[in-house]
Structures are given as C-alpha cells and as structure tokens.
C-alpha positions, 0 to 999 in steps of 0.5 A: 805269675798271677796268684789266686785269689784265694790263695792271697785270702788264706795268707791275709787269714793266717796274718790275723792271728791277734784274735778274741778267744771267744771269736775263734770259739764261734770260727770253730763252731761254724766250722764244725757244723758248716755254718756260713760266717763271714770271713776272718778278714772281713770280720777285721774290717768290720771291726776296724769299721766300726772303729772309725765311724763310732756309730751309735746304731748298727743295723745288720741283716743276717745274723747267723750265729753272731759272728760278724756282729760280735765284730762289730761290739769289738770295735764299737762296744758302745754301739747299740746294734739290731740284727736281724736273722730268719733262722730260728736255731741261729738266732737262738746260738747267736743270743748265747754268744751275745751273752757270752760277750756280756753284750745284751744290753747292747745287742738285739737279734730280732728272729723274722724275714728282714722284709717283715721286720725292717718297716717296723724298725724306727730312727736311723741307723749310722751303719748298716751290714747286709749278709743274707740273701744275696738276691734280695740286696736290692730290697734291702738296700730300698728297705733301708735307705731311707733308715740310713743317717747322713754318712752312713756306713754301708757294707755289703759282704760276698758282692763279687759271688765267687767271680760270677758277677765279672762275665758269663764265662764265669757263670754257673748256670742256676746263678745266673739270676743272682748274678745279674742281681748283683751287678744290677745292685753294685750299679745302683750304688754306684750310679746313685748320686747320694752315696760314694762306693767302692769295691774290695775284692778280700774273700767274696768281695766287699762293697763299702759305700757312704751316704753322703 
C-alpha cells in the first residue's frame, strides 16, 4: 500500500518537536494570517544546512516574515546573511523577528524586486536559498550565478509545485507556464557541468545542488 506524500510530511512534522520558542511563535503567526513559510522540515534542514557548510555569507531571495532565515542564523549564527523580500509589510514583520533573535548585526532584509536588487549586490555568497516567484527561478539562478563562491550551496524550496512538474496528468491548467518553467530549471542544474544536483521530495520538494 502506497502512503501519500503528504501524510509522510505530517509525520516528519510531528517528529520535529525540539523547536525555538521563537520559531514556533513565527509558525503560529503565519498560521494565523495565512502567511506562506517554508515548512517545519524544510526549516530543519536549512538549519542542518547551514550547520554543515558554515558559510560566511547567505543570500536568500523571498524573506516572507524571517522564518527560513531565522533557520538559517540557528545553524550558522556567525553567518552574515542578506535576504531579499518585495513586500513591504514583510519586510517590515521579518526585521521585528530578526530583532527579537538579536540578530541584526548579522541580518540584512533588503525591501525590493530580487531583479533590481541582486545586480547591486557585491562579493560572493557561500549559500544561496530561492523561495519566491517560482517562475523566476531561472532568473535567479542567472542572477546569482556568477555571486555564487567555489562549493556553493544552492537550495531551492517547492521544485516538485504540488506533483505538476512529473506530467500533464497532474496539471492544472493556469500552471502550466510555471510548470514547465520548473522542469526547464531543474534540467539546467542538472545538465550544467559546473554543479552537482539532487532532488528531495519533503514537503513541496527541495532541490540542493553544489558548485563544484
């Protein structure tokens, strides 16, 4: 008998349960409002992430209200990380969490389109974390390609779109762009000889690749 995937989510969820106070403040908050995070899981391993790679920069694209960048301070505190958030109202919620963390020294949220903003970024980055537009994932990724620093991290957060990507069967109709969108992004990682990829399939499914 085959079990969902969603269902092996909620159990992987309700295993997490050694959790920041302050984090599952933030859970509870976008709860409430109907704020999209990323997932419990997915915030465990960006901590565990981060952990690993001790990158001294983070850049992350789609702040929301901190939560997955909180996740990464945790595991790496010393990280000086640079998130970007076109919302203006989450931007200003996301700085209120920083600072409820003490974190500000180590945390910048820049308010703005991640088109605008990344040119203007300088030096390079050690770990990179897209988790906005999902249609733009391409551009990002050509964005910051050349910002990324020799074994870069890369993470992307909801690659699998809710099973659309696997076949037209599984399509929505006025998804359809995106979708292939995000077929056409998984291949170029996965094509490109510069990196190595891999695909996870928790929560909406997470791609992980490193620059070689």
């Amino acid at each position: 008998m085959d079990i969902s995937q969603e269902i092996l989510n909620q159990f992987i969820r309700s295993k997490l349960t050694n959790i920041d106070r302050r984090l599952l403040e933030i859970e509870e908050y976008a709860k409430n409002n109907n704020i999209p995070i990323v997932s419990r899981e997915v915030s465990r391993l960006l901590t565990i992430l981060s952990m690993l790679r001790k990158p001294k920069r983070i850049l992350e694209i789609g702040t929301a209200i901190g939560y997955s960048t909180l996740s990464m301070h945790i595991g790496c505190p010393e990280a000086k990380i640079i998130s970007i958030e076109m919302d203006f109202d989450m931007v200003m919620e996301a700085k209120k969490n920083v600072k409820e963390f003490g974190a500000q020294g180590k945390i910048t949220i820049i308010g703005g389109e991640a088109e605008e903003v990344l040119p203007a970024l300088d030096g390079e980055f050690d770990m990179i974390f897209f988790d906005a537009a999902k249609a733009q994932y391409i551009d990002y990724f050509n964005l910051t390609r050349d910002k990324m620093s020799k074994e870069c991290l890369l993470v992307c957060d909801n690659v699998l779109f809710k099973g659309m990507v696997v076949g037209r069967r599984y399509l929505v109709r006025r998804m359809i762009t995106i979708a292939k969108r995000m077929n056409k992004f998984i291949k170029m990682i996965e094509d490109d000889p510069e990196f190595v990829m891999t695909l996870l399939p928790i929560s909406d499914g997470v791609l992980i690749a490193i620059k070689k």
